[in-house]
Backbone and ligand atoms as CSV (ligand in chain L), in Angstrom:
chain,resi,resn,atom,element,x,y,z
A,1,UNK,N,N,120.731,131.608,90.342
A,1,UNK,CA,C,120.801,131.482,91.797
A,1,UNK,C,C,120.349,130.085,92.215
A,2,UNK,N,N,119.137,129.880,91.603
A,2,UNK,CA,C,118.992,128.268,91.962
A,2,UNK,C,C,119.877,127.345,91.496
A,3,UNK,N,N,120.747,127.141,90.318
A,3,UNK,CA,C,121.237,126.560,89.542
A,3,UNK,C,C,122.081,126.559,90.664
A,4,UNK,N,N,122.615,127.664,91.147
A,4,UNK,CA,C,123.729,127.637,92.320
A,4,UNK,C,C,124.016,126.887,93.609
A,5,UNK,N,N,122.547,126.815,93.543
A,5,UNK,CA,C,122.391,125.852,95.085
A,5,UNK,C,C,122.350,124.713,95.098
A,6,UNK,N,N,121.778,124.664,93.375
A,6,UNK,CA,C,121.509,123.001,93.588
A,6,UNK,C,C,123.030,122.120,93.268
A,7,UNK,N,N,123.598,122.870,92.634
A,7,UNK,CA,C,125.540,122.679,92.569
A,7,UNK,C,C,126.007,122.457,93.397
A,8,UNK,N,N,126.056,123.551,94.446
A,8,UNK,CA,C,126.383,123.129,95.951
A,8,UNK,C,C,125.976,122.095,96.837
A,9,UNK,N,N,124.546,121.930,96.478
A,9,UNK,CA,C,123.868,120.786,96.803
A,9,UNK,C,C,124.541,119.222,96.482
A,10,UNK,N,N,125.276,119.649,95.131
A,10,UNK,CA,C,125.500,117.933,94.437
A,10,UNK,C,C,127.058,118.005,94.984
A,11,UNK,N,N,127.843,118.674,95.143
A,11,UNK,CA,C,129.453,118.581,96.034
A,11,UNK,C,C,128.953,118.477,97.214
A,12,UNK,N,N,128.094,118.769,98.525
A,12,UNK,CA,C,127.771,118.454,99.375
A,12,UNK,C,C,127.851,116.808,99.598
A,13,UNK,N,N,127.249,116.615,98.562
A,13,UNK,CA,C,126.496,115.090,98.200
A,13,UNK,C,C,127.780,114.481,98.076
A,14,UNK,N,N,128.769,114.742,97.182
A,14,UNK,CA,C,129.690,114.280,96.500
A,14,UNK,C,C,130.709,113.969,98.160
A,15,UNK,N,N,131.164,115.038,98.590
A,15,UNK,CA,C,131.751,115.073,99.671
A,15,UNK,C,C,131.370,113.955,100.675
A,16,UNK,N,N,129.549,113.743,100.774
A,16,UNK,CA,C,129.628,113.189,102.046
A,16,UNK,C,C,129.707,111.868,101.259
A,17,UNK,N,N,129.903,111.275,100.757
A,17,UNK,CA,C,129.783,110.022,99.552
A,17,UNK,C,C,131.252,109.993,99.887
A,18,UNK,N,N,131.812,110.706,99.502
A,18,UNK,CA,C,133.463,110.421,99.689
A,18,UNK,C,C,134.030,109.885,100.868
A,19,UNK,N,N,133.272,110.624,101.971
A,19,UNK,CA,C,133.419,110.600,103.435
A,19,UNK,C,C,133.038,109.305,104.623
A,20,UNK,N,N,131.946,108.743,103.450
A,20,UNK,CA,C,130.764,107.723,103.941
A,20,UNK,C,C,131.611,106.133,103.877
A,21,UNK,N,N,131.858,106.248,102.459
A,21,UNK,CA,C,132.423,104.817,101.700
A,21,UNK,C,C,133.518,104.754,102.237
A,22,UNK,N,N,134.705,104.713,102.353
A,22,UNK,CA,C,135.381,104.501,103.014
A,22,UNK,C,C,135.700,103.829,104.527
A,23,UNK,N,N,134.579,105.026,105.202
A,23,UNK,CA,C,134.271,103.946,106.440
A,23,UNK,C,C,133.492,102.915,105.967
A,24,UNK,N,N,132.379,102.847,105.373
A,24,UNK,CA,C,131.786,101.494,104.937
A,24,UNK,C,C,132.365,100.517,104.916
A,25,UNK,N,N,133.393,100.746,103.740
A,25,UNK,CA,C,134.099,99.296,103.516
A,25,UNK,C,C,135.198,99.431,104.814
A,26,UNK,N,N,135.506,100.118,105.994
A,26,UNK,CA,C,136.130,99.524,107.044
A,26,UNK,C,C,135.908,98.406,107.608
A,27,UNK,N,N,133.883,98.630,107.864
A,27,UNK,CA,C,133.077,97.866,108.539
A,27,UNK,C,C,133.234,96.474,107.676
A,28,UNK,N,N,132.601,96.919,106.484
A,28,UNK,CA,C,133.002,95.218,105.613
A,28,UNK,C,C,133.869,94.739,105.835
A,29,UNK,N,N,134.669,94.743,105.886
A,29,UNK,CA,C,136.135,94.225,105.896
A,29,UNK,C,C,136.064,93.747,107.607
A,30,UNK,N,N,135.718,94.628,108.434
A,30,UNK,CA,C,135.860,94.175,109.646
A,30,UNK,C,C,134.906,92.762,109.673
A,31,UNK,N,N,133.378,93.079,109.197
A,31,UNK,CA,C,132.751,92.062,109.516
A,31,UNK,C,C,132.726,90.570,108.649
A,32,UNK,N,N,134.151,90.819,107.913
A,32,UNK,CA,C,134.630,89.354,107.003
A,32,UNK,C,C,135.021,88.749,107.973
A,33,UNK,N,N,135.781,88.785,109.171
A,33,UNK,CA,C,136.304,88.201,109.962
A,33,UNK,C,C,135.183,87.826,111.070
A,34,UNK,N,N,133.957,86.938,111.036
A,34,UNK,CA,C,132.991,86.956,111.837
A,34,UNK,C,C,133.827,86.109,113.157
A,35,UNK,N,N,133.747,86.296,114.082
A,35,UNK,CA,C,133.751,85.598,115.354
A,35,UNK,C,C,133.659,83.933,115.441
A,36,UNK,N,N,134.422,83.392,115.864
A,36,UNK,CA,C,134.795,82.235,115.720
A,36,UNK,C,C,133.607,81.346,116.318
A,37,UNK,N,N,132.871,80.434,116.136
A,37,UNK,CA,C,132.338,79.431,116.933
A,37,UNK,C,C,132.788,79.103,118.528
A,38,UNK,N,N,132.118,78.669,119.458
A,38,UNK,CA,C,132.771,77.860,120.346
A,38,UNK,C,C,134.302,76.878,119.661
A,39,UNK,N,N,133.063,75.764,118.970
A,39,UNK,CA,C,134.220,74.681,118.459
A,39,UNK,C,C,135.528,75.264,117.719
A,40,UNK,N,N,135.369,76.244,116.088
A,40,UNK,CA,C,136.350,76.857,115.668
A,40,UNK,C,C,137.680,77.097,116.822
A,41,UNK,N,N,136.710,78.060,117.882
A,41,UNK,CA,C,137.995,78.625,118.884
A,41,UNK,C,C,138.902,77.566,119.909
A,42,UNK,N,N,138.038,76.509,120.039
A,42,UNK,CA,C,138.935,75.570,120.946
A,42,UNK,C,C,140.464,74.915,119.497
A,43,UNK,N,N,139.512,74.870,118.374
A,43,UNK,CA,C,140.258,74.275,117.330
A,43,UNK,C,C,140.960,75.239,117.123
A,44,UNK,N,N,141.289,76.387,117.126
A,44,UNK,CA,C,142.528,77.559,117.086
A,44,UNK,C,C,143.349,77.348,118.108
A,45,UNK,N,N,143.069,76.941,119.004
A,45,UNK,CA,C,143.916,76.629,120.315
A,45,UNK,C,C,145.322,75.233,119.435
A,46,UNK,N,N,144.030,74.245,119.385
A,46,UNK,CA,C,144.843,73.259,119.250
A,46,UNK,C,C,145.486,73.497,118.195
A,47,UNK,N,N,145.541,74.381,117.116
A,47,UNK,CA,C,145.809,74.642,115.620
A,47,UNK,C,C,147.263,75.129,116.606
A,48,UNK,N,N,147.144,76.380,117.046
A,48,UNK,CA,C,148.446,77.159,117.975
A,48,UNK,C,C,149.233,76.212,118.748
A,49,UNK,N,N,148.655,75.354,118.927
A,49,UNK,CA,C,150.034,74.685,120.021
A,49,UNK,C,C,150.267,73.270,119.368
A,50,UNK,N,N,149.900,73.058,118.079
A,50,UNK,CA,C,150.604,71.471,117.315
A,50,UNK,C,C,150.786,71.824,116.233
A,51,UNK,N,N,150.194,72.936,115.103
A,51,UNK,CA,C,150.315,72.956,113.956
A,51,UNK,C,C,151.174,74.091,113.449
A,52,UNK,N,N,150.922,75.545,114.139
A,52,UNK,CA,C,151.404,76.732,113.706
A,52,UNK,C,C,153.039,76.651,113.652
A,53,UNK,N,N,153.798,75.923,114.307
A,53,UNK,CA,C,155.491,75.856,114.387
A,53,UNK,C,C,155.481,75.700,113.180
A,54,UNK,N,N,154.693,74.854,111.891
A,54,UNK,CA,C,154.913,74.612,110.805
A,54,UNK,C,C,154.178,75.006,109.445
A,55,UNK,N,N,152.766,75.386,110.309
A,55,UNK,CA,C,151.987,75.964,109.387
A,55,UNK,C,C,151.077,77.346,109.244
A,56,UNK,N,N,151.515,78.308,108.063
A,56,UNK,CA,C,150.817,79.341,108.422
A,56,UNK,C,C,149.553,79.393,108.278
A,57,UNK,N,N,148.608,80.155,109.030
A,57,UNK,CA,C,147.317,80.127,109.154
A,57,UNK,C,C,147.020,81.222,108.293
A,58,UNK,N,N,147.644,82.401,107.810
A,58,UNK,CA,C,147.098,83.491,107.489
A,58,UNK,C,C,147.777,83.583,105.710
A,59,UNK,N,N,148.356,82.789,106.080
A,59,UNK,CA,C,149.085,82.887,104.042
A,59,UNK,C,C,149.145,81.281,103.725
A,60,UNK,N,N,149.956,81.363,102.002
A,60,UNK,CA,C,149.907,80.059,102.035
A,60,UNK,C,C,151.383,79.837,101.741
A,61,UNK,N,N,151.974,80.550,101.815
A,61,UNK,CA,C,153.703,80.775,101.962
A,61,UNK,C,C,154.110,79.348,103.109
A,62,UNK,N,N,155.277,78.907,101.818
A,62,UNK,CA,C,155.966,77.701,103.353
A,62,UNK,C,C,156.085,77.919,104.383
A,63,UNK,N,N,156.182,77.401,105.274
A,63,UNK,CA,C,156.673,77.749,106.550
A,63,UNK,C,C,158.115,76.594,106.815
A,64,UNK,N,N,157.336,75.758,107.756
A,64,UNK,CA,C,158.108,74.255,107.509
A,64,UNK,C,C,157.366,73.240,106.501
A,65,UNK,N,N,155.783,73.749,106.724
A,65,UNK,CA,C,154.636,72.838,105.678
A,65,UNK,C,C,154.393,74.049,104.813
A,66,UNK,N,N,153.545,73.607,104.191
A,66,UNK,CA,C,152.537,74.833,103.135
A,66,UNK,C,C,151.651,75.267,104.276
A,67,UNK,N,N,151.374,76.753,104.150
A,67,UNK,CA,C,150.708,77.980,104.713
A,67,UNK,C,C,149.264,77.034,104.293
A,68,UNK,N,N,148.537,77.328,105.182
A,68,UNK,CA,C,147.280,76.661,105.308
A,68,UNK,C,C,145.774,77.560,104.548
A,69,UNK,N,N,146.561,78.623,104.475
A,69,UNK,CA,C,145.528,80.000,104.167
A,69,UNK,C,C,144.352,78.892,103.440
A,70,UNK,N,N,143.009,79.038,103.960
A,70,UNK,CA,C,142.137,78.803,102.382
A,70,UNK,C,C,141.823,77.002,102.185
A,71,UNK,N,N,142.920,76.592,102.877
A,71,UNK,CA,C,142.370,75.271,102.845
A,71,UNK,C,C,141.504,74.067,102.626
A,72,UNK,N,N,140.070,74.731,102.799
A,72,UNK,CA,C,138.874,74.153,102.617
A,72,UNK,C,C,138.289,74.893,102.283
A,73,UNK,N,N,138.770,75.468,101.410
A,73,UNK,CA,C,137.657,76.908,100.550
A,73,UNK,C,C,137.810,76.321,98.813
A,74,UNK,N,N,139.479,75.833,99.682
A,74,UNK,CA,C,139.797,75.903,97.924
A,74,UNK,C,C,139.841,74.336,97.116
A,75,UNK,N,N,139.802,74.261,96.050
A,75,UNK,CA,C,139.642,73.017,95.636
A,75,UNK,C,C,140.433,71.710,95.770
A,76,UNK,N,N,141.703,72.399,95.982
A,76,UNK,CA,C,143.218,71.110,96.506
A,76,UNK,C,C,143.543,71.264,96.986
A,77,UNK,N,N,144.529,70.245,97.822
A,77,UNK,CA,C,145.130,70.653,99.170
A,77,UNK,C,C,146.379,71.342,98.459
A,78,UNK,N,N,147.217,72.292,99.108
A,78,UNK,CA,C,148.840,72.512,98.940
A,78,UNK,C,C,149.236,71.310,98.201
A,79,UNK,N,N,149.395,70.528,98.202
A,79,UNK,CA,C,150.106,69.189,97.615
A,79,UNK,C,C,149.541,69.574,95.711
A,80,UNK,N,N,148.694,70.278,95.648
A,80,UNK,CA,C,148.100,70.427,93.942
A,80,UNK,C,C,147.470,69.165,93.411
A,81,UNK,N,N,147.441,68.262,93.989
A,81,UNK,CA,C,146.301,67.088,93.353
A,81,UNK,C,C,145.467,66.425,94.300
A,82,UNK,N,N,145.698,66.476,95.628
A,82,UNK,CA,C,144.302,65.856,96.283
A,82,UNK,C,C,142.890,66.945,96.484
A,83,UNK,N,N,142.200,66.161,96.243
A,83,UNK,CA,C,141.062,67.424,96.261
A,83,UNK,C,C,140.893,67.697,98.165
A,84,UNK,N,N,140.778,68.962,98.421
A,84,UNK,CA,C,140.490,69.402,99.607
A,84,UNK,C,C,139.209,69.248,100.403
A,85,UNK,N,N,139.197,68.132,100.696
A,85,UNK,CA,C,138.029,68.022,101.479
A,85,UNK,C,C,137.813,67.774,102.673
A,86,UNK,N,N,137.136,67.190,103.351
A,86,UNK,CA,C,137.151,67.591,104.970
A,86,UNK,C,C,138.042,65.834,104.777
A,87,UNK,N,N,137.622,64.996,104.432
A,87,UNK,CA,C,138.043,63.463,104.931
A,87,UNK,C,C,139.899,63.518,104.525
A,88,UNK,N,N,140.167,63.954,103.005
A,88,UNK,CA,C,141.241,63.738,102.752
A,88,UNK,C,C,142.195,64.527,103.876
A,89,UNK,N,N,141.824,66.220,104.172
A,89,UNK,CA,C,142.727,66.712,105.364
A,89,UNK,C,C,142.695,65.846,106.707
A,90,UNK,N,N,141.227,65.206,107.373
A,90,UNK,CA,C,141.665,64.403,108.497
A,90,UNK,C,C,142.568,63.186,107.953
A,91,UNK,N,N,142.621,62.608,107.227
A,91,UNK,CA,C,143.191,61.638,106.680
A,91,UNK,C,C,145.108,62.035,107.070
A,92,UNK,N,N,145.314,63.397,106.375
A,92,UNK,CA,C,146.630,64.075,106.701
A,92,UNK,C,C,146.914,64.090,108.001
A,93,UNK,N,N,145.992,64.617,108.927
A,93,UNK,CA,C,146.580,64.783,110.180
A,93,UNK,C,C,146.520,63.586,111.080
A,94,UNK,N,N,145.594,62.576,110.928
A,94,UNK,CA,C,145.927,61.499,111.483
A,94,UNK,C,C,147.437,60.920,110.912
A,95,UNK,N,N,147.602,61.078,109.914
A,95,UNK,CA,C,149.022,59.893,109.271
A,95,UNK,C,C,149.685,60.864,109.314
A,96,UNK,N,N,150.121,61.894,109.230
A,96,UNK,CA,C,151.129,63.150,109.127
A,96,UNK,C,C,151.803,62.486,107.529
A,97,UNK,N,N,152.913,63.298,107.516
A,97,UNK,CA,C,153.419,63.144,106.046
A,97,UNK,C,C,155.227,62.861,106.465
A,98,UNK,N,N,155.129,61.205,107.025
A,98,UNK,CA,C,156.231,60.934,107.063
A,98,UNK,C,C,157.828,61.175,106.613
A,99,UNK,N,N,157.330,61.200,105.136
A,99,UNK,CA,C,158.413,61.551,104.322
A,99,UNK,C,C,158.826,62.833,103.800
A,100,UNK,N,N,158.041,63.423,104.326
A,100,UNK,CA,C,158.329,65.010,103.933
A,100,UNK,C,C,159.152,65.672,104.005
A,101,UNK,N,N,159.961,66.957,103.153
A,101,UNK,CA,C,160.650,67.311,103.141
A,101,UNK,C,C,160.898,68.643,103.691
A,102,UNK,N,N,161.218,69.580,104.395
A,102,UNK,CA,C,162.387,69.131,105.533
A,102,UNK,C,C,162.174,67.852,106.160
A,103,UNK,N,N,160.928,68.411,106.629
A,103,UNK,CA,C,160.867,68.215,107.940
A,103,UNK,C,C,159.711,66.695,108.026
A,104,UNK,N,N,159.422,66.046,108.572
A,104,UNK,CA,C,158.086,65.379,108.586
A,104,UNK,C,C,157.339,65.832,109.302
A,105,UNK,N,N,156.225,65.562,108.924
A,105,UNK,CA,C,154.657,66.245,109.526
A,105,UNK,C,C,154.255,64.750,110.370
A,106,UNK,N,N,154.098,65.290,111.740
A,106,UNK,CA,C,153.680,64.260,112.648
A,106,UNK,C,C,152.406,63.429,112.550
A,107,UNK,N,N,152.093,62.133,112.726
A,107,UNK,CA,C,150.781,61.644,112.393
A,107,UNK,C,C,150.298,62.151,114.443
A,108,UNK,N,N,148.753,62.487,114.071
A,108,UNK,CA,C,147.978,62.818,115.523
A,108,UNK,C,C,146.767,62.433,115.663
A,109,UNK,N,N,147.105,60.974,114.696
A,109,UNK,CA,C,145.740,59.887,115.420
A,109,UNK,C,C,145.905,59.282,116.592
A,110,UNK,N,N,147.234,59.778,117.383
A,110,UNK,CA,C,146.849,59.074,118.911
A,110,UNK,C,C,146.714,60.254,119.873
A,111,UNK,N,N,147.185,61.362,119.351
A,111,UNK,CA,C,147.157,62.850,119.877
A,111,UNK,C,C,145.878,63.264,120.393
A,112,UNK,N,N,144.873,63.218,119.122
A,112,UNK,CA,C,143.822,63.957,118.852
A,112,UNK,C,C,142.620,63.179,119.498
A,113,UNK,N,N,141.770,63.359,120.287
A,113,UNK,CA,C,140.595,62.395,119.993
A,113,UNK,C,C,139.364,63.137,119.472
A,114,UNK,N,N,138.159,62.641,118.971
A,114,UNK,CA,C,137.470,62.892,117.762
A,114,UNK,C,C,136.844,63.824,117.955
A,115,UNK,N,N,136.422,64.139,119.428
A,115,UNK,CA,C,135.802,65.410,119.512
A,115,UNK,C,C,136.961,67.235,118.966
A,116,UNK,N,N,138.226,66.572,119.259
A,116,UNK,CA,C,139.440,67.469,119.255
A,116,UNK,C,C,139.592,67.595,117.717
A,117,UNK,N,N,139.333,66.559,117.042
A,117,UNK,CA,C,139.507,66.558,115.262
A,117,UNK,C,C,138.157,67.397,114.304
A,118,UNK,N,N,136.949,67.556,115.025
A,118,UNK,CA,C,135.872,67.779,114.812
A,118,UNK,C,C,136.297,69.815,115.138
A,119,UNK,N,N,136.782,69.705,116.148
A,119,UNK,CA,C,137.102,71.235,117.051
A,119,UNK,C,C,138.253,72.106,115.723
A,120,UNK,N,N,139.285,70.965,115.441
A,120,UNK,CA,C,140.322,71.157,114.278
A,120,UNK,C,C,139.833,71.676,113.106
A,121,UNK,N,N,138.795,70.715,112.589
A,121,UNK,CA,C,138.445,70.918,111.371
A,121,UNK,C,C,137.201,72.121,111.259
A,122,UNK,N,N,137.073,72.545,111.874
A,122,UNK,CA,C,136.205,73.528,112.423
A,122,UNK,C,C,136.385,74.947,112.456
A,123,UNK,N,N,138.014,74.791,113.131
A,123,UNK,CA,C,138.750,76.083,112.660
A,123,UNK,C,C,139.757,75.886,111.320
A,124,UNK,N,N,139.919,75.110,110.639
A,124,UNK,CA,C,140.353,74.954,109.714
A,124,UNK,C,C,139.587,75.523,108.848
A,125,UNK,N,N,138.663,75.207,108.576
A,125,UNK,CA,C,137.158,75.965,107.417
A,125,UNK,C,C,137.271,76.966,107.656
A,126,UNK,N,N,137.607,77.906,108.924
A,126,UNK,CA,C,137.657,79.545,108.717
A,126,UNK,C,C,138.649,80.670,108.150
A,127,UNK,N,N,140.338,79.418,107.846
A,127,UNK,CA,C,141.010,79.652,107.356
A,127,UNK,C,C,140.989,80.409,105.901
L,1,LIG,C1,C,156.907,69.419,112.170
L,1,LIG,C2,C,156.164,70.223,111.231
L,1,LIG,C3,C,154.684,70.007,111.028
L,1,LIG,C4,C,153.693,70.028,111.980
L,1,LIG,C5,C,153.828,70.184,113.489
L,1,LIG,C6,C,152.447,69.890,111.260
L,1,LIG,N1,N,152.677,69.789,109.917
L,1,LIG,FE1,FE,151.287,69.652,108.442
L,1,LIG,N2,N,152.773,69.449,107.070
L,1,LIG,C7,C,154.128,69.537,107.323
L,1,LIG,C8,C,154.859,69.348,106.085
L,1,LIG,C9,C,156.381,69.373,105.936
L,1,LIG,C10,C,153.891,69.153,105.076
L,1,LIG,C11,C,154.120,68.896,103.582
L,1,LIG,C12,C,153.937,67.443,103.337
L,1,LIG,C13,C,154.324,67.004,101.970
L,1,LIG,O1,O,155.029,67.724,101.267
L,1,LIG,O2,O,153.951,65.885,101.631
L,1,LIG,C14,C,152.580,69.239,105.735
L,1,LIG,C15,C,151.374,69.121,105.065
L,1,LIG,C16,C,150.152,69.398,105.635
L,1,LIG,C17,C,148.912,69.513,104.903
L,1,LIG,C18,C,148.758,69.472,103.407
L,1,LIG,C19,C,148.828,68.113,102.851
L,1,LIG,C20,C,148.679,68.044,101.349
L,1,LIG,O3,O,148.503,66.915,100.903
L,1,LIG,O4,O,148.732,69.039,100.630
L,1,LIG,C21,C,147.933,69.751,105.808
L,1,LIG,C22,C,146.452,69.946,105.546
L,1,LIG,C23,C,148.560,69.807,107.102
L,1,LIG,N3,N,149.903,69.583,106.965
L,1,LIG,C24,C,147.899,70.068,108.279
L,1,LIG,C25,C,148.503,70.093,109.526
L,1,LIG,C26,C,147.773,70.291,110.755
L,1,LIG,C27,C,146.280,70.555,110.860
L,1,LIG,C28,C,148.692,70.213,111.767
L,1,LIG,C29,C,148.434,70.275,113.247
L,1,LIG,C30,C,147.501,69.311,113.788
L,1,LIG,C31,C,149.996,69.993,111.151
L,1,LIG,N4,N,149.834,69.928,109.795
L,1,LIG,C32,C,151.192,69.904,111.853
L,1,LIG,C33,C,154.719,69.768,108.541
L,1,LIG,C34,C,154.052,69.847,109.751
């Protein structure tokens, strides 16, 4: 009889374990995506209205450029040999990539001013 309860006891257990984790990792997952900075969010703005026609933010699949996913997480830029760092990407978006294929990538060193490149690179890192 005890043996009985305490059985029932451990599928109880088992059940709410089953029941628990799942939502858990909802929450994880939700709270990977933390809330953007001030700066990040103005730099999503400007990301949406000069960059996204060509670049995806959420993969790294072409678009018109290489998908941006990860950018400054990861060790190279899309291109596979410059190392990804904050100077070499401003470096890109000031000069754009003239020769590029389709399409060329616009230079926006007269576009941007430094507080706006600072706002950029800001939401770029959350990529
Ligand atoms: C008209 C399309 C277009 C727009 C707009 C554009 N890009 Fe690009 N971008 C490209 C193309 C095409 C490439 C690939 C260049 C190459 O192959 O050399 C590229 C490359 C890049 C790279 C990778 C460079 C490398 O060396 O791997 C970065 C970073 C980048 N763009 C950032 C941006 C940002 C940030 C913006 C907005 C401020 C932007 N791009 C706007 C077309 C665009």
């Amino acid at each position: 009889m005890r043996k009985r309860a305490g059985r029932s006891m451990a599928w109880v257990f088992v059940v709410a374990l089953g029941l628990t984790l799942p939502a858990t990792a909802v929450v994880w997952a939700g709270s990977d995506k933390a809330p953007l900075s001030k700066e990040a969010q103005a730099g999503k703005k400007l990301y949406q209205a000069n960059c996204a026609v060509c670049h995806y933010a959420d993969q790294t699949a072409n678009k018109v450029g290489p998908g941006l996913k990860g950018l400054l997480k990861n060790k190279l830029m899309p291109d596979g040999k410059t190392p990804a760092t904050v100077a070499n990407v401003l470096d890109r978006i000031e000069k754009g990539a003239p020769n590029a294929d389709p399409m060329p990538m616009p230079a926006f060193k007269e576009k941007f001013s430094k507080t706006e490149m600072d706002e950029l690179i800001a939401y770029l890192k959350t990529l």
